[in-house]
Residue, then its C-alpha position, 0 to 999 in steps of 0.5 A: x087110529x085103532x078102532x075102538x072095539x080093539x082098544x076096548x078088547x085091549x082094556x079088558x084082563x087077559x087070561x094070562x099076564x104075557x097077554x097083556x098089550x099096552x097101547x097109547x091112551x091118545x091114539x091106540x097105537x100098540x107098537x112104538x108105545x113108551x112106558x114112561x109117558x103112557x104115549x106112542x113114539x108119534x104121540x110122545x114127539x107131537x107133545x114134546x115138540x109142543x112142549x106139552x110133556x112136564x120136563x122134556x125138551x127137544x135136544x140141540x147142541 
């Protein structure tokens, strides 16, 4: 879990667009984050395995 004073420093408009990091709204991760769901890989696979994520299902052939 990243600390909150990062996340908040994340939230804030950086001076320049390339600047700009995207972090998981559940647990501040930064790295692994997956546009689509707004959600870390570790985030994203808890909830989908749950099946927590509206039209995601857990693949099996």
């Amino acid at each position: 879990m990243a600390k909150t004073s990062v996340i908040a420093r994340a939230k804030k408009k950086p001076k320049y667009s390339t600047r700009l990091v995207r972090r998981c709204f559940r647990c501040g991760r930064k790295r692994g984050y997956l546009k689509d769901f707004n959600l870390c890989r570790i985030c994203f696979r808890e909830l989908a395995s749950r099946g927590q994520i509206p039209g995601v299902k857990k693949a099996s052939w």
